[in-house]
C-alpha positions as CSV (number, residue, x, y, z in Angstrom):
1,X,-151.9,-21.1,191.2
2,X,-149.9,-22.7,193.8
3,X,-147.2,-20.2,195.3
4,X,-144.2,-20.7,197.6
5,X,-142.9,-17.6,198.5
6,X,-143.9,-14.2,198.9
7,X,-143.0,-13.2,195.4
8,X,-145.6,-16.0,193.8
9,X,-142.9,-18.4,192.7
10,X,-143.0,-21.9,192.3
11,X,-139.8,-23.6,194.5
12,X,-137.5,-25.8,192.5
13,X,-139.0,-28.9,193.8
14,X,-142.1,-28.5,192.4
15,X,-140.9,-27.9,188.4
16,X,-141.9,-30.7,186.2
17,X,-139.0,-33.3,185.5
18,X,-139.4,-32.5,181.8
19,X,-138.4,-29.5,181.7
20,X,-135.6,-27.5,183.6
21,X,-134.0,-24.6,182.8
22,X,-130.8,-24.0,182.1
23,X,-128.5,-22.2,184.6
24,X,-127.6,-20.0,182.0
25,X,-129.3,-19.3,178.3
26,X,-132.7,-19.1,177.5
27,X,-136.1,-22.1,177.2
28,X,-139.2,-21.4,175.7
29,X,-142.4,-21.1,177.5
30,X,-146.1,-20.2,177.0
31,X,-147.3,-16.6,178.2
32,X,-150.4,-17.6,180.2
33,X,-151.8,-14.2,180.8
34,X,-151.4,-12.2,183.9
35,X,-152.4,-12.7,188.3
36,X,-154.8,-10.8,189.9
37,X,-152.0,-8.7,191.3
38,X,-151.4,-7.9,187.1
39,X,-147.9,-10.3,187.3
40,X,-146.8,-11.8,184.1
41,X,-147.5,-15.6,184.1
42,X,-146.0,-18.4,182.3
43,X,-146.3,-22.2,181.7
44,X,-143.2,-24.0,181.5
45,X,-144.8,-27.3,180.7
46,X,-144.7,-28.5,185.0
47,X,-147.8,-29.7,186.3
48,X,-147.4,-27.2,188.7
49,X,-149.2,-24.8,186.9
50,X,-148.1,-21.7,185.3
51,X,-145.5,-19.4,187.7
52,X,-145.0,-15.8,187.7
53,X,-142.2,-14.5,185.9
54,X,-140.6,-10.7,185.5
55,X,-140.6,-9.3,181.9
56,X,-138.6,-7.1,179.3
57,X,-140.8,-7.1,177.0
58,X,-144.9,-5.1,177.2
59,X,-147.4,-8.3,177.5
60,X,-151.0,-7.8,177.7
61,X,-153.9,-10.3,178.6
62,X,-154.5,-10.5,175.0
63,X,-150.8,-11.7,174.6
64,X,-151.9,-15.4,175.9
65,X,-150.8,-18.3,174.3
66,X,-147.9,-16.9,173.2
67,X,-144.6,-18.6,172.9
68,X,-142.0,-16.4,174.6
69,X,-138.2,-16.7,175.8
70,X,-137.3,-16.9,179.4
71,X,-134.2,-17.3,181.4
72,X,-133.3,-17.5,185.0
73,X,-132.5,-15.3,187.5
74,X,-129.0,-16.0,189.0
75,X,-129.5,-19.4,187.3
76,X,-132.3,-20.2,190.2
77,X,-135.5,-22.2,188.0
78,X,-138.0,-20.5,190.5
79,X,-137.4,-17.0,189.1
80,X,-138.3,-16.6,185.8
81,X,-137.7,-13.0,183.4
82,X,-139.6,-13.3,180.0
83,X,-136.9,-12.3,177.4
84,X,-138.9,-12.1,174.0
85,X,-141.7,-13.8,172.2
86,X,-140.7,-16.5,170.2
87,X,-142.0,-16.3,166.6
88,X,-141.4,-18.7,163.4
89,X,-140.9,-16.2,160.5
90,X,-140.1,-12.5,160.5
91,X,-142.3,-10.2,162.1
92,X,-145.4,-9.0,159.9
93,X,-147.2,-6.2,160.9
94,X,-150.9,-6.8,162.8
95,X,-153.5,-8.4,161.1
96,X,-155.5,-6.2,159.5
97,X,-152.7,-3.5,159.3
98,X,-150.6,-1.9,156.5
99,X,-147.8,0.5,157.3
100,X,-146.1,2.0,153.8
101,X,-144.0,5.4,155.5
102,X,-147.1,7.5,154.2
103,X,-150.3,5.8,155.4
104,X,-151.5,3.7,158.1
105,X,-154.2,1.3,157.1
106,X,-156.2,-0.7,159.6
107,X,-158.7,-3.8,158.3
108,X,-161.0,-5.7,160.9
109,X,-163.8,-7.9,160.1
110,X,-166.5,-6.1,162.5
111,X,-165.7,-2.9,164.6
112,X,-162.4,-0.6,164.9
113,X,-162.4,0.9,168.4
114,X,-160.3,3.9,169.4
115,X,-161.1,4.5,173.2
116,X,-159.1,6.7,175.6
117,X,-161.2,7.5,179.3
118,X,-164.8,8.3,178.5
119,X,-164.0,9.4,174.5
120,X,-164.2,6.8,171.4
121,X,-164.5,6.7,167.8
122,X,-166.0,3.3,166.7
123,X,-166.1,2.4,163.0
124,X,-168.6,-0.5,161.8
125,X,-168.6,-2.9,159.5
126,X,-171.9,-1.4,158.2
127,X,-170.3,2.1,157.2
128,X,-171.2,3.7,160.5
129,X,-168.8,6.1,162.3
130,X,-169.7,6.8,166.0
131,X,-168.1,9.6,167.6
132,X,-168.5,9.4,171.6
133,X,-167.1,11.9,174.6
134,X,-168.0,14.5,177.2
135,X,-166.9,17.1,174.7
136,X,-166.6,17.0,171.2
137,X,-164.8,19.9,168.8
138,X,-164.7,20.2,165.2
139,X,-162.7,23.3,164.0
140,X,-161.2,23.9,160.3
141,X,-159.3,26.6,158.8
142,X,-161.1,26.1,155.6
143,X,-165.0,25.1,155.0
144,X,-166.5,22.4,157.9
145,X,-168.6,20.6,156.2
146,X,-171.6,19.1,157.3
147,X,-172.9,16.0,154.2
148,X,-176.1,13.6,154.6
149,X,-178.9,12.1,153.1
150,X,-180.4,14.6,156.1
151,X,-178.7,16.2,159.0
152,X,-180.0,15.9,162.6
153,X,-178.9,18.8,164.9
154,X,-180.3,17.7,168.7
């Protein structure tokens, strides 16, 4: 990434002919990923390369490719705050994902993974639930039950 200043932006000069951004109101751009320094990036459609840009909205790595919103700072092209992702049709819930008010449902092809530090809970596609931490408790106020073809204790 080629950078000007000492905030990482791209001077003026450098922008692509195609496309300039308005002094005021928003363009659409393409969500890149993030910097080493974990700054949002985004391709405006220079051949500069993609420039770093603030954000309002929570972007992830995983987030790249996406089309998002951006305007200017004070109207200067070289400053860039990501406004909102762009999207076609209403917003549907994540793939794999039902939400009715009661029950939360979450489909994947493969593996679910809930991690948090050294803790997880992985679910497989072959029916197998792992349960991994430096501590594990199960308590009940009724019967804890313990079911299995056979049941392994150490």
């Amino acid at each position: 990434m080629r950078t000007n200043d000492r905030n990482g932006a791209v001077a003026v000069a450098e922008l692509d002919e195609a496309w300039r951004p308005p002094r005021s109101g928003v363009s659409a751009a393409v969500f890149t990923g993030l910097d080493a320094d974990g700054r949002f990036l985004v391709e405006t459609g220079s051949t500069a390369g993609p420039v770093t840009a603030l954000s309002t909205i929570a972007l992830t790595a995983a987030d790249a490719g996406a089309a998002v919103a951006v305007a200017c700072e004070d109207g200067d092209p070289g400053r860039l705050i990501i406004v909102g992702r762009l999207r076609e049709r209403a917003a549907e819930p994540l793939s794999g994902m039902t939400v009715d008010g009661e029950r939360v449902v979450i489909r994947a092809e493969r593996d679910i993974e809930l991690r948090c530090g050294d803790a997880s809970i992985v679910l497989t596609r072959s029916g197998k639930v792992l349960i991994h931490g430096n501590f594990v408790l199960s308590r009940s106020r009724g019967a804890n039950r313990i079911k299995g073809a056979f049941v392994d204790i150490n």
